[in-house]
Backbone as a printed PyTorch tensor [residue, N CA C, xyz], in Angstrom:
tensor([[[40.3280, 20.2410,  5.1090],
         [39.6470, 21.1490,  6.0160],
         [38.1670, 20.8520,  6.1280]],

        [[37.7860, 19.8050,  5.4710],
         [36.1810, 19.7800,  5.6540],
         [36.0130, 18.5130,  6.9110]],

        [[35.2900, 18.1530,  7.2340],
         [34.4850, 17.7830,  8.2860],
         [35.4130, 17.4470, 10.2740]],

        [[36.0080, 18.7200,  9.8040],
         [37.0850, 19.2840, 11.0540],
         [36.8400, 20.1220, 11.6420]],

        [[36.0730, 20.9050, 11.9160],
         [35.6850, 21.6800, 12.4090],
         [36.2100, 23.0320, 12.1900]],

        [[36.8900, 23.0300, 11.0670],
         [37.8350, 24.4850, 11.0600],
         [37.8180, 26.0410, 11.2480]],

        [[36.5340, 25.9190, 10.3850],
         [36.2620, 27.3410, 10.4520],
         [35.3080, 27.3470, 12.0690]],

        [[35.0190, 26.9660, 12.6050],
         [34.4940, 27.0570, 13.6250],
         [35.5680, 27.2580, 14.7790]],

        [[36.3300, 26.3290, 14.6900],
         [37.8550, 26.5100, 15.5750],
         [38.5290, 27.4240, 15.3950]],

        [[39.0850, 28.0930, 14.2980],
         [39.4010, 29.4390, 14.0640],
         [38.8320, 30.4750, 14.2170]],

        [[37.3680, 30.4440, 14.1440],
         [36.5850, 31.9170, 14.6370],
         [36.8270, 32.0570, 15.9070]],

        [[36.5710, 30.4850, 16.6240],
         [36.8400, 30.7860, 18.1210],
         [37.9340, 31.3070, 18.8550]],

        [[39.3280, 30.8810, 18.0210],
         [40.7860, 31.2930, 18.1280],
         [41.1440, 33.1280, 17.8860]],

        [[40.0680, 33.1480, 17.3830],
         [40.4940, 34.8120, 16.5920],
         [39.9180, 35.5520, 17.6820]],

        [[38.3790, 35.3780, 18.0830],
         [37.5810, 35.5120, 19.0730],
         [38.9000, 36.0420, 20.0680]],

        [[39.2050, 34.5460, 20.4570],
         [40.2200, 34.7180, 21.9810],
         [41.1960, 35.7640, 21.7320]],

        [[41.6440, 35.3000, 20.7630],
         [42.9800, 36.6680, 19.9850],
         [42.8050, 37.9110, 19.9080]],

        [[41.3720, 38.7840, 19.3140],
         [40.8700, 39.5990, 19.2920],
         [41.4280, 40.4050, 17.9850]],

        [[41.5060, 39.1050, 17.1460],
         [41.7620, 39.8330, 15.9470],
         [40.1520, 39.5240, 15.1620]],

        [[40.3550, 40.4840, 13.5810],
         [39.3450, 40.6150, 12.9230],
         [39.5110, 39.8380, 11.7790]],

        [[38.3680, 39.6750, 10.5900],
         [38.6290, 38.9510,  9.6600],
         [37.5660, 38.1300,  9.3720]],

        [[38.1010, 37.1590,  8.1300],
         [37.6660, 36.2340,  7.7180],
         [38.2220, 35.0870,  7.1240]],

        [[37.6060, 33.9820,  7.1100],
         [38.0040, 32.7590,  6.7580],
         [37.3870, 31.7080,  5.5280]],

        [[37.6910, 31.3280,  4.2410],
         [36.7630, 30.3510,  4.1270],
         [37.4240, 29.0490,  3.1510]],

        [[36.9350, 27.6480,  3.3660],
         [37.0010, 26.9520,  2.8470],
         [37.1160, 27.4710,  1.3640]],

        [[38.1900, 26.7520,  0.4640],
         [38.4580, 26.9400, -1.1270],
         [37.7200, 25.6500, -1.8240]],

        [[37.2490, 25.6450, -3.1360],
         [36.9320, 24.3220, -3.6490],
         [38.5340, 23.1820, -4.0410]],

        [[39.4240, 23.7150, -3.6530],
         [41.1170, 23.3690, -3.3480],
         [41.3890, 22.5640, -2.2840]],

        [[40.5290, 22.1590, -1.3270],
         [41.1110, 21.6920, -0.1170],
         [42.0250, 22.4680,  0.8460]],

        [[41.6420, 23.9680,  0.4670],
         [42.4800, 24.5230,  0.9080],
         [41.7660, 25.7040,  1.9670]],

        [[42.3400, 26.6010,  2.5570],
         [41.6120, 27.9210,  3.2140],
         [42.1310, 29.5970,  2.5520]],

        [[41.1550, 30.2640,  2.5130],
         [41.8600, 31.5100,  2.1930],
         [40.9720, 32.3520,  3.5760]],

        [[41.7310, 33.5800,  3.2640],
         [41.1400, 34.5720,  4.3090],
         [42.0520, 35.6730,  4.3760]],

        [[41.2060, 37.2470,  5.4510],
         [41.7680, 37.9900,  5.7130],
         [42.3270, 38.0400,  7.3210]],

        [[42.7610, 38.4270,  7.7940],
         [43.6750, 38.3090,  9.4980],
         [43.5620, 40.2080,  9.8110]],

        [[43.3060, 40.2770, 10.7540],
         [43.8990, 41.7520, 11.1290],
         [43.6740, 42.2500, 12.1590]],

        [[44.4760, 42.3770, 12.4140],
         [44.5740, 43.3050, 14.6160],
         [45.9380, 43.2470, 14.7140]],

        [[46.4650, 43.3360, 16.2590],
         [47.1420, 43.8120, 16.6460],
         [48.9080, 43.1520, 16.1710]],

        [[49.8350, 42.9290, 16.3080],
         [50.8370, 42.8300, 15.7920],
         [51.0710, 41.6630, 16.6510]],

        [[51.0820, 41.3520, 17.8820],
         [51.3550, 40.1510, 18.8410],
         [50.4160, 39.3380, 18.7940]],

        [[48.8100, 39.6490, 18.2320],
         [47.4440, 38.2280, 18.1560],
         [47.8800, 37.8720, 16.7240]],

        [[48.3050, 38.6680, 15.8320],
         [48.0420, 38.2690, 14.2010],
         [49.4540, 37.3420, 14.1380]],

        [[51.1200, 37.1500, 15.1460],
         [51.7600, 36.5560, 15.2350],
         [50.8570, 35.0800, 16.0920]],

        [[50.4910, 35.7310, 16.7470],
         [49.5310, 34.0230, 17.6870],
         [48.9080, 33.8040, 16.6340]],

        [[48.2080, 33.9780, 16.2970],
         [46.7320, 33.4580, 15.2350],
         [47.8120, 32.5250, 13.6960]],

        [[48.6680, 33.1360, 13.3760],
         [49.4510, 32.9030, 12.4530],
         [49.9500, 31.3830, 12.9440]],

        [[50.5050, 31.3660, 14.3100],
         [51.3870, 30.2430, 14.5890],
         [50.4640, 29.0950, 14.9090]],

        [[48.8470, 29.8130, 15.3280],
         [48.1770, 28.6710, 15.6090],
         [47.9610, 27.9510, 14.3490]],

        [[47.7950, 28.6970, 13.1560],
         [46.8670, 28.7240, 11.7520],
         [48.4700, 27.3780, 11.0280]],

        [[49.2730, 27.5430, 11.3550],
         [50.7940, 27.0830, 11.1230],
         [50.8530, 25.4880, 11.9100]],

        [[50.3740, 25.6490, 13.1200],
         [51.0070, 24.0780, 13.6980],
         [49.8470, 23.2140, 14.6430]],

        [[49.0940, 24.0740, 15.0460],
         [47.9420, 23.5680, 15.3380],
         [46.5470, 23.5330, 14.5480]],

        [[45.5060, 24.1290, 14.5310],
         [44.2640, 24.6550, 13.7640],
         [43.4060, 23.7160, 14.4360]],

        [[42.5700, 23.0100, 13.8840],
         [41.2000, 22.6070, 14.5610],
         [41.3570, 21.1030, 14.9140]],

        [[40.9660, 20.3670, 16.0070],
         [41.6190, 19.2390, 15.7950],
         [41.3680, 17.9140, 14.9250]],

        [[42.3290, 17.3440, 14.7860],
         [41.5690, 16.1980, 13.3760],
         [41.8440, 17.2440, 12.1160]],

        [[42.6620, 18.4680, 11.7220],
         [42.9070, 18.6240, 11.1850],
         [44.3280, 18.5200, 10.9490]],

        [[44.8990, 18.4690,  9.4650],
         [46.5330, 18.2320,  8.7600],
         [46.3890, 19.1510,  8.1950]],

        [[47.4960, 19.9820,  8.5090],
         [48.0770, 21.2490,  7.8970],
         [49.5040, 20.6110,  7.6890]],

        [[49.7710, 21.1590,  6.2700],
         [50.7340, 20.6650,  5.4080],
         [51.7410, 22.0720,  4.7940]],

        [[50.4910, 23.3400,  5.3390],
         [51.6580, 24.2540,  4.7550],
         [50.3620, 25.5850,  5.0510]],

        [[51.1960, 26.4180,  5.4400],
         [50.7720, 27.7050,  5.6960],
         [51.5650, 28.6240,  5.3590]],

        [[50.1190, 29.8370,  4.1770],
         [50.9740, 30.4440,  3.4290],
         [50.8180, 32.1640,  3.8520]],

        [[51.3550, 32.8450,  4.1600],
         [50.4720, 34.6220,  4.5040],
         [51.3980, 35.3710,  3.3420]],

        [[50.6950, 36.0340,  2.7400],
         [50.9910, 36.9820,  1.6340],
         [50.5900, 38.2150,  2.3830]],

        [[51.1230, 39.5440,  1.5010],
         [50.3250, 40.6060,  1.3250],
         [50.2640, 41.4380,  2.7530]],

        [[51.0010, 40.7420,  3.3740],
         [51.2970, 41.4580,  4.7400],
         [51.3260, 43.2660,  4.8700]],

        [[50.3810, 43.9370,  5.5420],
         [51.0740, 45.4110,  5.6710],
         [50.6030, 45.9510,  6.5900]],

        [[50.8830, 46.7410,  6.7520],
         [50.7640, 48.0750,  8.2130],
         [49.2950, 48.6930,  7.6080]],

        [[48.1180, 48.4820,  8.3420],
         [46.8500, 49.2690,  8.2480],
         [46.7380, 50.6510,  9.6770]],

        [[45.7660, 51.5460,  8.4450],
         [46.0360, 52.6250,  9.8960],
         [44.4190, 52.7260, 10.9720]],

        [[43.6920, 51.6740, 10.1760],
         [42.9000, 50.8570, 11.4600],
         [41.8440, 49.6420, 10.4330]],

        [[41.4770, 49.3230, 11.5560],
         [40.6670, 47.8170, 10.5370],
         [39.6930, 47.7990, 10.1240]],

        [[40.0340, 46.7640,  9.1080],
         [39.0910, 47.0940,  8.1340],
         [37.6350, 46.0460,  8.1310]],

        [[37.7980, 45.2060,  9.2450],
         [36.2770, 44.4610,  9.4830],
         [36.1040, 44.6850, 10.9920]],

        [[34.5300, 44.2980, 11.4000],
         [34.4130, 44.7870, 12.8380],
         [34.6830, 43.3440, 13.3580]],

        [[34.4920, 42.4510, 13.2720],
         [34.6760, 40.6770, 14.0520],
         [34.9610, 39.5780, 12.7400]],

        [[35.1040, 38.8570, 13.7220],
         [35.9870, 37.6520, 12.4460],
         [34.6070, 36.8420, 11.8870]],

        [[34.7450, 35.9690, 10.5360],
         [33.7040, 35.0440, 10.4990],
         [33.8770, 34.1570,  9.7890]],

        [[33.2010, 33.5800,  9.1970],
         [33.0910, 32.2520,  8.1720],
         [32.8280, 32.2720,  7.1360]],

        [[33.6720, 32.2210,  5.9280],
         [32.7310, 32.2030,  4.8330],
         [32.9010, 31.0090,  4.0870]],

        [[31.6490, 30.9710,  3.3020],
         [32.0100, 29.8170,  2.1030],
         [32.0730, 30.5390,  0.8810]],

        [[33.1090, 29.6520, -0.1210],
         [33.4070, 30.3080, -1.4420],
         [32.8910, 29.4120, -2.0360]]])
């Protein structure tokens, strides 16, 4: 995930989606983050995060845990973080 543009491509994806959240590079080679909005963007955002993502990037496996029903959200816009 590093010099791919990822987290930049995904803010923009979430943006379009109009879901909330965050994203950030792991010292793993890996990404963690939170996802959250509506039930039909967090299925898009998921499938993008799954088979597409930023380009020049290899995704090898996409994982979502912890899935649940919120009774509204819990960040105001998506962003970037580093860990």
């Amino acid at each position: 995930v590093q010099g791919v543009f990822f987290r930049a491509c995904t803010q923009e994806q979430a943006r379009n989606l109009g879901v909330v959240g965050w994203v950030a590079n792991t010292r793993h080679n890996t990404v963690k983050g939170v996802i959250q909005g509506e039930s039909e963007a967090l299925e898009e955002m998921k499938e993008w995060l799954r088979k597409k993502g930023s380009p020049h990037s290899r995704i090898e496996r996409a994982e979502f845990t912890n899935e649940r029903t919120l009774e509204g959200l819990e960040f105001d816009a998506f962003s970037t973080e580093r860990l």
